[in-house]
C-alpha atoms as one frame of an Amber mdcrd trajectory, in Angstrom:
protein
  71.375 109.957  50.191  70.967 106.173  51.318  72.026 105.456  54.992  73.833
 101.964  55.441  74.555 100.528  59.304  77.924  99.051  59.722  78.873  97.293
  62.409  82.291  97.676  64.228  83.794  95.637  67.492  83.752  97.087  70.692
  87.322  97.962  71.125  87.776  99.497  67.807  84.641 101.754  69.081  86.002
 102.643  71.997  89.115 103.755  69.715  86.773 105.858  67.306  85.369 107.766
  70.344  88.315 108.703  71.320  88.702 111.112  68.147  85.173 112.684  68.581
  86.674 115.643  65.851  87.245 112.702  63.241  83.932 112.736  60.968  83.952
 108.617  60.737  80.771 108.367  57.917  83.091 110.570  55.689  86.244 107.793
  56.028  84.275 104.956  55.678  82.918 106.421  52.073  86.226 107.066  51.087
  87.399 103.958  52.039  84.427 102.380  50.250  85.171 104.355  47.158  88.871
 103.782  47.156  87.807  99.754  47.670  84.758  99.992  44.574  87.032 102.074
  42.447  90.099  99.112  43.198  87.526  96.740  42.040  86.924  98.248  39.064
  90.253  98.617  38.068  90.666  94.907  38.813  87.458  94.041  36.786  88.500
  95.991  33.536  91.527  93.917  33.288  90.422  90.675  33.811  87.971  91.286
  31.010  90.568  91.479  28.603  92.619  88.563  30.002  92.114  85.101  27.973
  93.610  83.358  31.127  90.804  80.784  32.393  89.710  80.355  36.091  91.918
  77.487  36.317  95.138  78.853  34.472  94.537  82.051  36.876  94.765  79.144
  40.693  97.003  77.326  38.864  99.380  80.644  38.397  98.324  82.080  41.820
  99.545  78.183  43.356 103.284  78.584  41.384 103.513  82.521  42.853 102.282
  81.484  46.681 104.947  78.175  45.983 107.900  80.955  45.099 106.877  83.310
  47.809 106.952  81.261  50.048 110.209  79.774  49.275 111.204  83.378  49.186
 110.533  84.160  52.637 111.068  80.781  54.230 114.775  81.340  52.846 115.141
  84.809  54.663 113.978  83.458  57.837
């Protein structure tokens, strides 16, 4: 099996060592799975979308507009 190196900050370190019992190498390939199998997903419909890359920022500008209306409403 390949080995990868991944590099965390101190503090969140210092966290992980705190749960010596927690096998970390298996969570982060889960959480890589979960994240690759997300992405895939995510890939197999955009291939069958006929929006362009500029219909798809143009839509994501008019839902960010309306959520942020949304919220700035509530608050």
């Amino acid at each position: 099996m390949p080995t990868i190196t991944l590099s965390v900050p101190e503090d969140l370190k210092k966290e992980m060592d705190k749960s010596r019992e927690i096998n970390w190498s298996e969570v982060a390939r889960t959480a890589i799975k979960k994240k690759i199998e997300e992405l895939n997903i995510l890939k197999s419909i955009t291939s069958k979308s006929k929006l362009t890359e500029k219909d798809a920022l143009e839509l994501a500008k008019k839902i960010n507009k309306s959520l942020h209306k949304k919220y700035a409403e509530m608050g």
